[in-house]
C-alpha positions as CSV (number, residue, x, y, z in Angstrom):
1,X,-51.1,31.6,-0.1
2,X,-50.7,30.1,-3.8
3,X,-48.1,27.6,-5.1
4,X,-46.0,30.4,-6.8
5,X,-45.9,32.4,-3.2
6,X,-44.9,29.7,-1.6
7,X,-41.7,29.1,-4.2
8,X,-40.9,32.4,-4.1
9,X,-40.6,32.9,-0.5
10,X,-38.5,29.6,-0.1
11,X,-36.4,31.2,-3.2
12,X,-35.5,34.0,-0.9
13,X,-35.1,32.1,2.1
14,X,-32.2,29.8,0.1
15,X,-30.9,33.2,-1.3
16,X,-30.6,35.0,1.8
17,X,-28.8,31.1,3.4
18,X,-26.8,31.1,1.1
19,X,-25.0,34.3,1.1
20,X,-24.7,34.2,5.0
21,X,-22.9,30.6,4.9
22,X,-20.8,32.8,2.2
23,X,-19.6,35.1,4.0
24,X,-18.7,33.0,7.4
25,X,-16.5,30.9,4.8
26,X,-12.7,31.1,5.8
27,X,-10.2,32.9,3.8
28,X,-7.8,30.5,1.7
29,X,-4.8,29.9,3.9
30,X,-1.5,31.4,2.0
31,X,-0.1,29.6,-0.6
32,X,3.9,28.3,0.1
33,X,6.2,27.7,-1.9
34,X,7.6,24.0,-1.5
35,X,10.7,22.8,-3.6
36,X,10.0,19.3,-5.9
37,X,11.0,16.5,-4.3
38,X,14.7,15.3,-6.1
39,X,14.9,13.0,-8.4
40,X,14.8,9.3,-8.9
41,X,18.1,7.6,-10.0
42,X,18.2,6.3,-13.5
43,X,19.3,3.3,-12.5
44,X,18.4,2.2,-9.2
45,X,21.6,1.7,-7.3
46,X,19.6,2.0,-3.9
47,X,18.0,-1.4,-4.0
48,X,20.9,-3.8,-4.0
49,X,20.8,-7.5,-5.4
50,X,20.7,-10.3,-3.5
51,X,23.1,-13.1,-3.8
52,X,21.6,-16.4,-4.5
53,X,23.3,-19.8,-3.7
54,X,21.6,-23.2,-4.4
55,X,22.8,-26.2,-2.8
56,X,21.5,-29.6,-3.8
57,X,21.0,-32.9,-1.6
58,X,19.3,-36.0,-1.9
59,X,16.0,-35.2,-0.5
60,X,15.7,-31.4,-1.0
61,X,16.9,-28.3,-2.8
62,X,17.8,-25.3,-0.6
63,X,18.0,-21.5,-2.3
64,X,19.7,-19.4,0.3
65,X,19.2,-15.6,-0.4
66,X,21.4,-12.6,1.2
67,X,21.9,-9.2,1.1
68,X,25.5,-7.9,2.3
69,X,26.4,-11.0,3.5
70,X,22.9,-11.7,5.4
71,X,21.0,-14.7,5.0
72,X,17.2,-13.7,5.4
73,X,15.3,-16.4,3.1
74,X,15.5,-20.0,2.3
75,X,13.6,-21.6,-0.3
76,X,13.1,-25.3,0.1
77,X,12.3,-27.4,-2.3
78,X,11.8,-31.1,-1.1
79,X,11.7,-34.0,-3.4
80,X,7.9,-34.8,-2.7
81,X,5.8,-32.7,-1.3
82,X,4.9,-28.5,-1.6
83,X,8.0,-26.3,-1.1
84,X,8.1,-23.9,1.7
85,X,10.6,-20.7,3.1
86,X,12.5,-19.9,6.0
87,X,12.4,-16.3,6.4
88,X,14.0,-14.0,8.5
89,X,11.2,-11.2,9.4
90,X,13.0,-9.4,12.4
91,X,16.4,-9.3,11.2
92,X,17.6,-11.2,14.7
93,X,18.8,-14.7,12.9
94,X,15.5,-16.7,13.8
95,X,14.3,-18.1,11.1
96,X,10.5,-18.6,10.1
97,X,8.5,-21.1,8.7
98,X,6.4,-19.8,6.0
99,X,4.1,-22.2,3.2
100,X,4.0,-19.2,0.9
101,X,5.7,-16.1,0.9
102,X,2.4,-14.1,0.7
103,X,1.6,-11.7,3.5
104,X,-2.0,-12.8,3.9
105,X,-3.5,-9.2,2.9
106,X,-7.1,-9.4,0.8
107,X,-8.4,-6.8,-0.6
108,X,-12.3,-6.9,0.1
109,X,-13.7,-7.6,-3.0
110,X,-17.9,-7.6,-1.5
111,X,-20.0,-6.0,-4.3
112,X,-22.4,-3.5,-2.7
113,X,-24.1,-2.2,-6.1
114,X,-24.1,-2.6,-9.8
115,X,-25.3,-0.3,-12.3
């Protein structure tokens, strides 16, 4: 059998694949008609500001922040040395001691390729 056989029989083969995998394909499911989601406020009343109160002493500078009366952060600032927070993360009163106020999350940043 020559070359051009040989391409022409694996042409027919594909062809005749091909239209069989067509026809087991699935109908489109039905389209539905869904309503937008509603709007955003202008101006974002949801989100509500917190109320800040600094109080200064002789070794350290505390920021206390609350929402609705809540105190959930603390931002202390000593006279020497790094500042640190207190945050509330559960919402039960106990405060925690955190160096930075970053979660910790990296995004992997490994180069596999270039081109």
């Amino acid at each position: 059998m020559n070359l051009l056989a040989r391409y022409l029989l694996m042409a027919g083969a594909l062809t005749v694949a091909a239209s069989a995998l067509a026809a087991d394909a699935p109908p489109e499911p039905p389209k539905v008609n869904v309503p937008p989601p509603p709007p955003i406020p202008a101006d974002d009343e949801s989100v509500p500001e917190p109320d800040i109160s600094i109080s200064q002493r002789e070794d350290a500078t505390a920021t206390e922040y609350r929402i609705n009366g809540r105190l959930y952060m603390i931002k202390v600032k000593p006279k020497v040395g790094p500042e640190y927070y207190l945050v509330d993360d559960r919402g039960d009163g106990n405060m925690i001691r955190r160096d930075a106020i970053d979660s910790g999350f990296r995004v992997p940043r490994w180069v596999i390729k270039r081109f």
